[in-house]
MISEVO-170208 format. One record per residue: residue in one letter; x, y, z of N, C-alpha, C in turn. Coordinates in steps of 0.05 Angstrom, whole numbers, padded with zeros to 5 digits, always signed. Atoms other than C-alpha are relative to their C-alpha. Layout:
N
AXYZXYZXYZ
...
***
This chain:
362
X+00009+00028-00001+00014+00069-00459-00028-00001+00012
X+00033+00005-00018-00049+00071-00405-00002+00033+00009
X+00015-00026-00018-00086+00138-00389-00023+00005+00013
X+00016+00002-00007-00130+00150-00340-00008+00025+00011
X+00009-00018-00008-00176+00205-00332-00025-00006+00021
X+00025-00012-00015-00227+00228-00277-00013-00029+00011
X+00015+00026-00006-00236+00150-00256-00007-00010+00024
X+00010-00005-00029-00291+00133-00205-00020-00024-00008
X+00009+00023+00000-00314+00066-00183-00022+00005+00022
X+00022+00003-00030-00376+00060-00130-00021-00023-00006
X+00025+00016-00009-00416+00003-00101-00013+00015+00013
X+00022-00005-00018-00476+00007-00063+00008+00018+00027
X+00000-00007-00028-00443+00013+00005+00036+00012+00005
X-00034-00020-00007-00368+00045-00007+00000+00000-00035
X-00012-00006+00027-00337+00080-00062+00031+00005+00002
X-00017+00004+00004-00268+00057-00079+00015+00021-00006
X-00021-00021+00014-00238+00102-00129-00015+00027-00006
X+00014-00027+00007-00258+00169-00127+00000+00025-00022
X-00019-00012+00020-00216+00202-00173+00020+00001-00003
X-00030+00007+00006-00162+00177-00212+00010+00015-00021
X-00001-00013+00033-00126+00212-00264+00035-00006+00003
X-00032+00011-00007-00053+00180-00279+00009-00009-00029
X-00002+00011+00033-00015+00162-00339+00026-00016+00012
X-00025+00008-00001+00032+00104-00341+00014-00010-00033
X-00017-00010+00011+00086+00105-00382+00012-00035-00021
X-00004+00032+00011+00113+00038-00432+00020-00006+00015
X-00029+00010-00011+00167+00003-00392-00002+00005+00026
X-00005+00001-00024+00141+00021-00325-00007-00024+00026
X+00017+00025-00011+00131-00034-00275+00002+00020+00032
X+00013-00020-00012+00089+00006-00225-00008-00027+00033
X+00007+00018-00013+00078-00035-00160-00024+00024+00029
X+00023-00014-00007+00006-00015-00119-00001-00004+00027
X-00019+00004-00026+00024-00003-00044-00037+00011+00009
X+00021-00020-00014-00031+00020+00004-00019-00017+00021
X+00011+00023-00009-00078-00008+00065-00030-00007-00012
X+00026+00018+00014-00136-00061+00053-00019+00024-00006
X+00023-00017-00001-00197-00031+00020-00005+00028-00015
X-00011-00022+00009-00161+00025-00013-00003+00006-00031
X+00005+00013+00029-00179+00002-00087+00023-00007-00020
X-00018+00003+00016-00115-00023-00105-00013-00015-00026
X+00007+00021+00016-00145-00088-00136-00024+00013-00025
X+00023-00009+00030-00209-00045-00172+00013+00011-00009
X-00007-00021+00017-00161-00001-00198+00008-00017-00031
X-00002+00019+00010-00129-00062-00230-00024-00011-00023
X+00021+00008+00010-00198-00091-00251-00012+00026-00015
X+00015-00015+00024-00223-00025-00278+00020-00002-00029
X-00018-00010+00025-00161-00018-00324-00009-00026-00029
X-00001+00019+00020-00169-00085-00363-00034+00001+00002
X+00028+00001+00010-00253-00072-00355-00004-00028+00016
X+00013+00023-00016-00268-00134-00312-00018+00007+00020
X+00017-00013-00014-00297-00079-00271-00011+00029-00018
X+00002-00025+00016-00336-00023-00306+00001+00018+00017
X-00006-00030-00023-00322+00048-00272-00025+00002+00002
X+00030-00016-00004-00381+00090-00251+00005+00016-00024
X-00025-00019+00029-00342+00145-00297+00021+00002+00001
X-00033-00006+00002-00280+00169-00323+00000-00014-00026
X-00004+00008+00030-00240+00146-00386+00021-00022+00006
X-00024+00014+00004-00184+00101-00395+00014-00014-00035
X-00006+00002+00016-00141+00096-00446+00028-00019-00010
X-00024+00015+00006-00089+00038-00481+00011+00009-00025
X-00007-00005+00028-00042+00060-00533-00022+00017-00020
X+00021-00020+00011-00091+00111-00551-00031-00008-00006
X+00019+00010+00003-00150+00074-00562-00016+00003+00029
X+00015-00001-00023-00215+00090-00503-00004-00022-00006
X+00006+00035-00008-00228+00016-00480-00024+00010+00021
X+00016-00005-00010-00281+00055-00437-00023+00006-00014
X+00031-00010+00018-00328+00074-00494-00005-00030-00008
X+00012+00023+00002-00376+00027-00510+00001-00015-00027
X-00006+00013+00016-00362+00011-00580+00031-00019-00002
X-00018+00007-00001-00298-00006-00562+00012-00036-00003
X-00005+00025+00015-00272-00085-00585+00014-00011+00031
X-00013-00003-00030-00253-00096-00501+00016-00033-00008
X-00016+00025-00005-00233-00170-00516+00026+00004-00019
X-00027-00001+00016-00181-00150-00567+00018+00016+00007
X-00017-00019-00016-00156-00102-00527+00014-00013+00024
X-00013+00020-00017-00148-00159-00474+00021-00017-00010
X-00028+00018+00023-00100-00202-00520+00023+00014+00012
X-00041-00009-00009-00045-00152-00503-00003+00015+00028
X+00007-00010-00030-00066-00139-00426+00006-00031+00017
X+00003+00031-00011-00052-00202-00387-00010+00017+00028
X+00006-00003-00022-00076-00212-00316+00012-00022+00017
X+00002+00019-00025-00051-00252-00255-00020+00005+00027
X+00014-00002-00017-00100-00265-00207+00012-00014+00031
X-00009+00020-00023-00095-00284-00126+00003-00022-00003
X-00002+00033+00011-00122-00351-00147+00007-00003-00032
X-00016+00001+00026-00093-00378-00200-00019-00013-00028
X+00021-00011+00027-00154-00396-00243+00012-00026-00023
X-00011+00027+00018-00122-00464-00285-00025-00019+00001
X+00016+00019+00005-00163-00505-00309+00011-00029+00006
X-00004+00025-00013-00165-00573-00268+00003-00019-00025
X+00005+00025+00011-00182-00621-00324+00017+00001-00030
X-00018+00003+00028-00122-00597-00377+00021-00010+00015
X-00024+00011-00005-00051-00617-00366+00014+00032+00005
X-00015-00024+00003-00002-00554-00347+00006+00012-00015
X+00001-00015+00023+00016-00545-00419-00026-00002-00020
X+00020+00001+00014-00050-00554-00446-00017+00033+00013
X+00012-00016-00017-00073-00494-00396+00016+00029-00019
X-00019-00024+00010-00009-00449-00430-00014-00004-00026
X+00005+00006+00033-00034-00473-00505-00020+00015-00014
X+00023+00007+00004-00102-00459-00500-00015+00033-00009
X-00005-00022+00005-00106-00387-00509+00011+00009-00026
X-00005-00006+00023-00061-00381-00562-00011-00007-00021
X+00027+00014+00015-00094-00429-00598-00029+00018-00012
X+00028-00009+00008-00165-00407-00591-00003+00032-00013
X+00005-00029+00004-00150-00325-00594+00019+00010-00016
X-00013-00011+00013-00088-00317-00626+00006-00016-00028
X-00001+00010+00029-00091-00373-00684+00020-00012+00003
X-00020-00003-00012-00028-00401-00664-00008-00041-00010
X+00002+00024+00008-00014-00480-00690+00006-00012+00030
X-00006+00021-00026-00009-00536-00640+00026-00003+00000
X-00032+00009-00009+00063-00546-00647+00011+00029+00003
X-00004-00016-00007+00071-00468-00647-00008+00010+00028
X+00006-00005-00021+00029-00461-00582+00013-00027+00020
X-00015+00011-00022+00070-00516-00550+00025+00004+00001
X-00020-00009-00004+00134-00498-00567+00011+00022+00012
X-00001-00030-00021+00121-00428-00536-00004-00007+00030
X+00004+00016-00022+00096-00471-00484+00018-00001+00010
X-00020+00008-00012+00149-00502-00470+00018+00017+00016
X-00006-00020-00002+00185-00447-00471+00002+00026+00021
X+00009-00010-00023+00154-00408-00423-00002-00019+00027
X-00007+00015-00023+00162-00463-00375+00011-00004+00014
X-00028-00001-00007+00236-00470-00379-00003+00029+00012
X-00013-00028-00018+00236-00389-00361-00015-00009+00023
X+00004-00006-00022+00190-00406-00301+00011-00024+00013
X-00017+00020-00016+00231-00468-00279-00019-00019+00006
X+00019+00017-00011+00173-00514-00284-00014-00016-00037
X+00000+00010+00020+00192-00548-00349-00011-00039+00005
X+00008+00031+00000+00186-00621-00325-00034-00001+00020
X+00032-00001-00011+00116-00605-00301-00023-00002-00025
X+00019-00007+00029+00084-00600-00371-00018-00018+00005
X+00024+00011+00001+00043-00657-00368-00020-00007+00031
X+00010+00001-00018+00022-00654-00297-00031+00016-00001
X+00027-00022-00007-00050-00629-00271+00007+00016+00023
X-00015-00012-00011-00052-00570-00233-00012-00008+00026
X+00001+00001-00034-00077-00606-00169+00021-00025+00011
X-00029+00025-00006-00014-00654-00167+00017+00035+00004
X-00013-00028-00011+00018-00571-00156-00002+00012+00020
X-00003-00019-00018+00043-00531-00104-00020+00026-00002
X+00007-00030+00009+00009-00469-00094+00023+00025-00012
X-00022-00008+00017+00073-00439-00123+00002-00006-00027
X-00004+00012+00030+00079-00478-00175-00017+00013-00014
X+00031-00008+00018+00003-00465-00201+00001+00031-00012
X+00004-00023+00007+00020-00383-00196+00021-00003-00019
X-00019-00007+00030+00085-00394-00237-00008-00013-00024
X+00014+00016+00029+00039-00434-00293-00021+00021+00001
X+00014-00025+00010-00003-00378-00287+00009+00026-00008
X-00014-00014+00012+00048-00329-00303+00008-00005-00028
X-00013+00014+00031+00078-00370-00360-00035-00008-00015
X+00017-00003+00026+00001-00376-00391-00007+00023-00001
X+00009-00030+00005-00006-00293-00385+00016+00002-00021
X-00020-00004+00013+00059-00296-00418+00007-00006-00029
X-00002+00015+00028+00039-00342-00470-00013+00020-00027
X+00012-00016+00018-00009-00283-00503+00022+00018-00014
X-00017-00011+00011+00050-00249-00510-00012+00038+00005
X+00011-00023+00000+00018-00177-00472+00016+00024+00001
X-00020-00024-00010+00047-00110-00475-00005+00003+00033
X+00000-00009-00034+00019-00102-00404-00012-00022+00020
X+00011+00025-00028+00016-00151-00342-00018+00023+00022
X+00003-00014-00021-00027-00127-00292-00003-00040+00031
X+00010+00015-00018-00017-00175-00224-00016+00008+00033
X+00023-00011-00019-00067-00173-00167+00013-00018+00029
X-00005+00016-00019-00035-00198-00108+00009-00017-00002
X-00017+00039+00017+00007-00262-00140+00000-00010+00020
X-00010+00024-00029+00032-00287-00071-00015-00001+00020
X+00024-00005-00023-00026-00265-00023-00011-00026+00015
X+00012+00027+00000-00054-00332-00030+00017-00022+00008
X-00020+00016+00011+00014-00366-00027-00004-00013+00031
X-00012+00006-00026+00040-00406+00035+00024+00015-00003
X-00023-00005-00004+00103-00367+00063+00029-00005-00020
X-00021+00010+00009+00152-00415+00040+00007-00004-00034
X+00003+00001+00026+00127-00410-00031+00004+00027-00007
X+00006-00032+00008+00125-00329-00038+00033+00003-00018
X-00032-00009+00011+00200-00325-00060+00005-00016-00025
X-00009+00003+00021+00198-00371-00117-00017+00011-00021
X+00014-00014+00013+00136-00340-00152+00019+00032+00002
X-00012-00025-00003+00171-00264-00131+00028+00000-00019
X-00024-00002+00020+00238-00292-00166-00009-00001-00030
X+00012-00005+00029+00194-00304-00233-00008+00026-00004
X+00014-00034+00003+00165-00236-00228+00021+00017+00004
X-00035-00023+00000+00236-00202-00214+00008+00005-00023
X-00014+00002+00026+00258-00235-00278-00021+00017-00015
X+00017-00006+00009+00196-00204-00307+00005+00027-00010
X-00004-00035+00002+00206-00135-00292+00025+00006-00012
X-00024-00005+00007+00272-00140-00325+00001+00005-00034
X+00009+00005+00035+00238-00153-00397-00001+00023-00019
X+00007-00023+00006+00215-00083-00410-00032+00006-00004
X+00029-00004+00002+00145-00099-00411-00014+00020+00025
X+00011-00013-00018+00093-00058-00367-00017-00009+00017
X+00020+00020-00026+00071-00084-00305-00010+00020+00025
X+00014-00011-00027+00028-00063-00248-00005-00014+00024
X-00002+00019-00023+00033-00101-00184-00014+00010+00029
X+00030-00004-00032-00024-00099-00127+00025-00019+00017
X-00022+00017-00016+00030-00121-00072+00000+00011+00038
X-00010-00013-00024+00038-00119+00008+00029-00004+00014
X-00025+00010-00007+00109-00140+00005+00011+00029-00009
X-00008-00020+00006+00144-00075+00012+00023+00007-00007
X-00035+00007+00008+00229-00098+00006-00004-00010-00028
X+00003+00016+00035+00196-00139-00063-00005+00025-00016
X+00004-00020+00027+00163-00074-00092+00016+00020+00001
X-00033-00023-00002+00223-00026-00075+00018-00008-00019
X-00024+00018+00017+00267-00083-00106-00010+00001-00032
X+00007+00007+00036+00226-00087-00180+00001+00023-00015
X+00008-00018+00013+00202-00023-00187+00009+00019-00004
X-00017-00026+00005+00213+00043-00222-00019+00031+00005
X+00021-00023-00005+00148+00078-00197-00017-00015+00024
X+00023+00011-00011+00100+00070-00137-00019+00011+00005
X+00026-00014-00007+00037+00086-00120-00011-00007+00022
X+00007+00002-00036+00011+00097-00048-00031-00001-00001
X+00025-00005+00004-00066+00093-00059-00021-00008+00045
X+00018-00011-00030-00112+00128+00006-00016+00011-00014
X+00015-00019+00010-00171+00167+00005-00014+00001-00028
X+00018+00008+00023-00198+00139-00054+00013+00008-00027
X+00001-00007+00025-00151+00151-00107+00036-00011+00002
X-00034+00007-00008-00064+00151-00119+00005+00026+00013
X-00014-00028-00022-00041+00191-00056+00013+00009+00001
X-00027-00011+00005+00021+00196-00074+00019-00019-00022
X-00013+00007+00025+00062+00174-00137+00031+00013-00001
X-00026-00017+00004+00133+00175-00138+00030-00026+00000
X-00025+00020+00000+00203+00135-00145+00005-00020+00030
X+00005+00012-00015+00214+00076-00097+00021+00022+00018
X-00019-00011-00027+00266+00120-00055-00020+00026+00011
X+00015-00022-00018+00218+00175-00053-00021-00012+00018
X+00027+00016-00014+00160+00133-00032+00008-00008+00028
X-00006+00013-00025+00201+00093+00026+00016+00013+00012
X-00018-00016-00016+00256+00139+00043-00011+00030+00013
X+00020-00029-00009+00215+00208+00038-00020+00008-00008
X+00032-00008+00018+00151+00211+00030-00005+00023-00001
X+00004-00025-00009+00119+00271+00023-00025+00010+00011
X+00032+00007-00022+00047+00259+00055+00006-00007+00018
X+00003+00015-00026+00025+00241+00119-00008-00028+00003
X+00013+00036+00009-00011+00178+00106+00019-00016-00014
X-00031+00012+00009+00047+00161+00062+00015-00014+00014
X-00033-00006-00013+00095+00171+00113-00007-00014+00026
X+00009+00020-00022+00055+00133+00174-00008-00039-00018
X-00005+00022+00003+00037+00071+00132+00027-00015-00009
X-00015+00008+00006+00107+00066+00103+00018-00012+00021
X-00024+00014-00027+00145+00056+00174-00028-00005+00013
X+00014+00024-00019+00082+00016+00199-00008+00026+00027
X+00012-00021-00025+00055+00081+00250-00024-00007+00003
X+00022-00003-00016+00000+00070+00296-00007+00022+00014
X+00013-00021-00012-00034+00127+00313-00023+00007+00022
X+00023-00004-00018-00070+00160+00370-00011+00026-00008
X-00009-00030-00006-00097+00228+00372-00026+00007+00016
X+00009-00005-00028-00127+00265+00429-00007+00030-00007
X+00001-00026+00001-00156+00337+00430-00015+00012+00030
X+00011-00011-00028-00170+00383+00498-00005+00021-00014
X+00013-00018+00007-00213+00445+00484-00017+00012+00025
X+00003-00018-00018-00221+00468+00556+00019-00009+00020
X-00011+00001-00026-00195+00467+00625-00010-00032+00012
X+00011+00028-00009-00245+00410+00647-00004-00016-00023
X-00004+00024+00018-00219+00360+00596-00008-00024+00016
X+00002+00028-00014-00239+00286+00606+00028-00014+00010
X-00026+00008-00003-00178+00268+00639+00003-00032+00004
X-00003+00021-00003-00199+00202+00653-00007-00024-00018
X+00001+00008+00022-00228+00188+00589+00022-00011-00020
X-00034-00004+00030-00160+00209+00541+00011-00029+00027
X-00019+00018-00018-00127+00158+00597-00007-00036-00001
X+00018+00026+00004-00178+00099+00580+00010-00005-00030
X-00011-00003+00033-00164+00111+00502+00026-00005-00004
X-00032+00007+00005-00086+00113+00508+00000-00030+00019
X-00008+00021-00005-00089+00051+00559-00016-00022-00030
X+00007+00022+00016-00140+00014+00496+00015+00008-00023
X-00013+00003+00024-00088+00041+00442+00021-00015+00008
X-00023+00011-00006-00025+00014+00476-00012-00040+00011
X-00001+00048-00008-00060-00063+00494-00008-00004-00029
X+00007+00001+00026-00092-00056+00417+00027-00003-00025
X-00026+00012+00018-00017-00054+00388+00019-00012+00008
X-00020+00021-00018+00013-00097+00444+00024+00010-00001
X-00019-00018-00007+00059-00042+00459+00009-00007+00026
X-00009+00007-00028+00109-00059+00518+00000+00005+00025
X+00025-00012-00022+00080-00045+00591+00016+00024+00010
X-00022-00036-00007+00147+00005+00601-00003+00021-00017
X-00004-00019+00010+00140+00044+00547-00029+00002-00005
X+00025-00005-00005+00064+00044+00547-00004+00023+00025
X+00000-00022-00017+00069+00068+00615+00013+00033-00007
X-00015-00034+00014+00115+00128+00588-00018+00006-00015
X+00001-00021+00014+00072+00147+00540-00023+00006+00016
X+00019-00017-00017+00014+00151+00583+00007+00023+00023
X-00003-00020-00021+00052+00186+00639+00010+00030-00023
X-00009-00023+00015+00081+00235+00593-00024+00016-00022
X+00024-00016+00005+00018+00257+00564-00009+00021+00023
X+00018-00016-00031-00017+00267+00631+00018+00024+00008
X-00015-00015-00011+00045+00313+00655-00002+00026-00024
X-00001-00020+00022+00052+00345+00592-00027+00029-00006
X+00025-00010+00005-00029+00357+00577-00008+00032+00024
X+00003-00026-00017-00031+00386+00648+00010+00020+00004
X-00019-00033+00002+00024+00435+00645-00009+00016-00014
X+00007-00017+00026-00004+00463+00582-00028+00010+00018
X+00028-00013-00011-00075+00465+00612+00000+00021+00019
X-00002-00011-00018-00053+00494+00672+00015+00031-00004
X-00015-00008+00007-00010+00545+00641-00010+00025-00022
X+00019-00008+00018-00056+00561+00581-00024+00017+00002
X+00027-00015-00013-00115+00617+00591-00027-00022-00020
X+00021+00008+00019-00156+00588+00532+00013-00039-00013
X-00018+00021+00014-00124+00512+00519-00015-00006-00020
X+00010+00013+00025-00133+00487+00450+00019-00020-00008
X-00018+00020+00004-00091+00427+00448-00006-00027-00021
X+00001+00025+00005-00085+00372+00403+00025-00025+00010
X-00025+00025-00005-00037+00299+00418-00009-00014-00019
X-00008+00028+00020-00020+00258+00369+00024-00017+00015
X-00027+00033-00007+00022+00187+00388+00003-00013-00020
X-00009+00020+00023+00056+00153+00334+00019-00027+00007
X-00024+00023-00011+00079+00083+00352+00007-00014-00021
X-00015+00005+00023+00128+00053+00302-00002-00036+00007
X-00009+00029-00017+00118-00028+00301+00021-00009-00011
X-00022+00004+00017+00181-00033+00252+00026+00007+00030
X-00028-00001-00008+00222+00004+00303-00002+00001+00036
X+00013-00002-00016+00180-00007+00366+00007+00025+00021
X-00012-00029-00020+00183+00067+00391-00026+00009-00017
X+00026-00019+00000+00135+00125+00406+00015+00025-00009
X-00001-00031+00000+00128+00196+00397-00027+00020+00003
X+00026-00022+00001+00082+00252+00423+00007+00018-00014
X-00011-00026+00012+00069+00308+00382-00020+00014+00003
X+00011-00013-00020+00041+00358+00421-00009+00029-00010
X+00008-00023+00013+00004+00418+00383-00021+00020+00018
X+00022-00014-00015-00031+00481+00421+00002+00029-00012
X+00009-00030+00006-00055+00551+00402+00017+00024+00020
X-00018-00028-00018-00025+00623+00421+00016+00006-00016
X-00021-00010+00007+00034+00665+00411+00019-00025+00003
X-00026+00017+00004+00100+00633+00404+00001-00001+00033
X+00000+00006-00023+00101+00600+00475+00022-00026+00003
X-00015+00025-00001+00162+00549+00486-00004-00007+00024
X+00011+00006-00025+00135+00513+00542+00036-00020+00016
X-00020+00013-00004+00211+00468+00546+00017+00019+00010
X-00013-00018-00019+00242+00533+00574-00026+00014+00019
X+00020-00027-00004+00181+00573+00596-00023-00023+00029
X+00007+00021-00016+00144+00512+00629+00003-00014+00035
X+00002+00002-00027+00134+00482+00700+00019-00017-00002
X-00025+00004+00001+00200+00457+00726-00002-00033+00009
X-00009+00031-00019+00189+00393+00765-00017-00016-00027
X+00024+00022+00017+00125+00370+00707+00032-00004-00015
X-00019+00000+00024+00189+00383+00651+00020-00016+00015
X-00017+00025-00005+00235+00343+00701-00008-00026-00003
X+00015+00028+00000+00184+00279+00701+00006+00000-00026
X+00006+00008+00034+00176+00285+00626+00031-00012-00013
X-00027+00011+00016+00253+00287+00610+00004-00021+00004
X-00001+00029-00016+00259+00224+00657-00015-00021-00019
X+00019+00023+00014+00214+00185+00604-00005+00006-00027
X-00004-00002+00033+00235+00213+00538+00025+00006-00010
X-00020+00001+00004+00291+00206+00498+00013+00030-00009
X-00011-00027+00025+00291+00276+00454-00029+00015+00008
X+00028-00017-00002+00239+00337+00465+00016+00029-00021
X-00009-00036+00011+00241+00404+00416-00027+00007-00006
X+00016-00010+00007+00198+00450+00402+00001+00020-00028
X-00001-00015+00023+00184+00488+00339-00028+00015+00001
X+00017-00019+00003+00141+00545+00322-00016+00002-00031
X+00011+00001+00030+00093+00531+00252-00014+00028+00001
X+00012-00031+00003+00074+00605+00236-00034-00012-00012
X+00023-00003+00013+00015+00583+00191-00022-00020+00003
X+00018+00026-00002-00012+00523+00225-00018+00005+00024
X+00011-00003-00016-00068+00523+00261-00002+00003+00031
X-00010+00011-00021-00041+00500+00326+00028+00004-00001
X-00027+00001+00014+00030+00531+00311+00018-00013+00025
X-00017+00009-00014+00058+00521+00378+00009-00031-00001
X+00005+00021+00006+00081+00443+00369+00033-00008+00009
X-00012+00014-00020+00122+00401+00420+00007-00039-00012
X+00010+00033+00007+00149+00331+00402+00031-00009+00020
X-00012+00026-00025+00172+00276+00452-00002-00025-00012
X+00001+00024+00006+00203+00220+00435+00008-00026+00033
X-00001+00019-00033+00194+00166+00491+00024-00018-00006
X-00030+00018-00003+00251+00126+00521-00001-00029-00006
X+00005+00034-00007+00254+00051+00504+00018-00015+00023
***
């Protein structure tokens, strides 16, 4: 259905997509996960050409829509788009907004483009709205009359860009129930979304997009249950991260201690378990330093705001050194006192293999 080779977007002052190369499939409704900035939305806009790439190809139903002879508006006919805003024209009537399209691009009689109308109304539950304007509408309303006029082209492929972003709260769930029914059609949709229970619930593919491209691609259980990235696997359970590195004896001790007190007030982390994670660094860091001929330590803190809990994960250089038996007795009594679980494991091939993780007490 859509292929995309080697595709790379850049403005002036950031470059979005760096390299994409992805094929989706007819029947998949693909929903576009990832944080702000990440190029969900250009990815969106390159595919239907509303944005031209820098390079790369893209391909619909075999036809390049990236080469320049290419016929791009007739290739739009069977591409719909939902946008944040919903884009209706103020000065038609609701079904004059669904009509108007068919009409002009597809040839389509007036009593044929209203009866589809209509039609598409009843599916979005906003049949006795037809002759309304769309500023007598909810912002709900307006996105489900903007679904039902994508719908009216009749496209093999929806792409939406954030449908509810724009929404008020109390409106997000009846636009989301039209788009449920959607995905049920068999058509191919792509969904720019930060609702993460909605795109688990539609979809049959997701895409994690970091680092300028799709980070990770894979079934909604693999995506939310097990990712297999890092970045994946911290934005999916909501991780806030710290990370800390010592690279001698006279580390800034009072520095790393300024940093962890501005990460724990920055994610309004609770003043008990803040305190734990700062004390349990300091005890930790120093045992190792103290202990260590050459320290090469890194700390990572991962704080969970889904399940409001920490974890150090405590990486340093050397032979296989288990510092949880081998370690200073009274530092390793403070630490237990302020964490729930500590193990150590030995990564043979990782830079830093020795690697310590503490999970703090709530």
């Amino acid at each position: 259905m859509i292929k995309i080779e080697h595709l790379k977007k850049e403005y002036p002052n950031v470059t979005p997509l760096k390299d994409v190369s992805v094929e989706i499939h007819d029947g998949d409704v693909i929903s576009v996960i990832g944080p702000s900035g990440t190029g969900k939305s250009t990815l969106l806009r390159c595919i239907n050409q509303l944005e031209k790439p820098t390079s790369g190809k893209v391909w619909v139903d075999g036809v390049e829509i990236t080469d320049k002879k290419c016929d791009i508006n007739k290739v739009r006919q069977k591409m719909g788009m939902v946008f944040q805003s919903f884009n209706l024209f103020g000065h038609l009537t609701v079904i004059e907004n669904i009509m108007l399209s068919p009409m002009d691009l597809l040839g389509k009689s007036k009593q044929e483009a209203y009866d589809e109308g209509m039609r598409l109304l009843r599916t979005v539950g906003l049949a006795e709205k037809a002759l309304n304007y769309p500023d007598e509408l909810s912002g709900g309303q307006k996105q489900r009359i903007a679904i039902a006029r994508t719908l009216a082209m009749d496209p093999d492929v929806i792409l939406l860009d954030e449908p509810t972003s724009a929404l008020d709260p109390t409106m997000v769930g009846e636009v989301q129930a039209v788009i449920r029914d959607l995905s049920k059609t068999g058509k191919t949709m792509m969904i720019v979304t930060h609702e993460m229970n909605f795109a688990r619930a539609i979809s049959n593919r997701i895409f994690y997009m970091d680092e300028g491209g799709i980070y990770e691609d894979g079934t909604p259980e693999q995506i939310f249950e097990h990712p297999q990235k890092e970045n994946t696997r911290r934005f999916i359970k909501k991780l806030k991260v710290l990370e800390l590195n010592i690279e001698s004896k006279d580390y800034d001790f009072l520095g790393m201690a300024g940093q962890i007190e501005a990460y724990c007030n920055k994610n309004q982390i609770a003043s008990k378990t803040a305190s734990r994670i700062q004390l349990v660094f300091e005890e930790t860091a120093q045992m190792l330093v103290n202990l260590l001929e050459n320290p090469r330590i890194q700390a990572v803190c991962e704080y969970s705001e889904t399940t409001e809990s920490a974890e150090w994960t405590v990486s340093y250089s050397g032979a296989r050194f288990d510092v949880t038996g081998e370690g200073d007795g009274l530092a390793l009594s403070v630490i237990r006192g302020m964490t729930e679980r500590i193990s150590y494991q030995y990564a043979e091939n990782a830079e830093q293999p020795n690697q310590l993780h503490l999970t703090i007490r709530n």
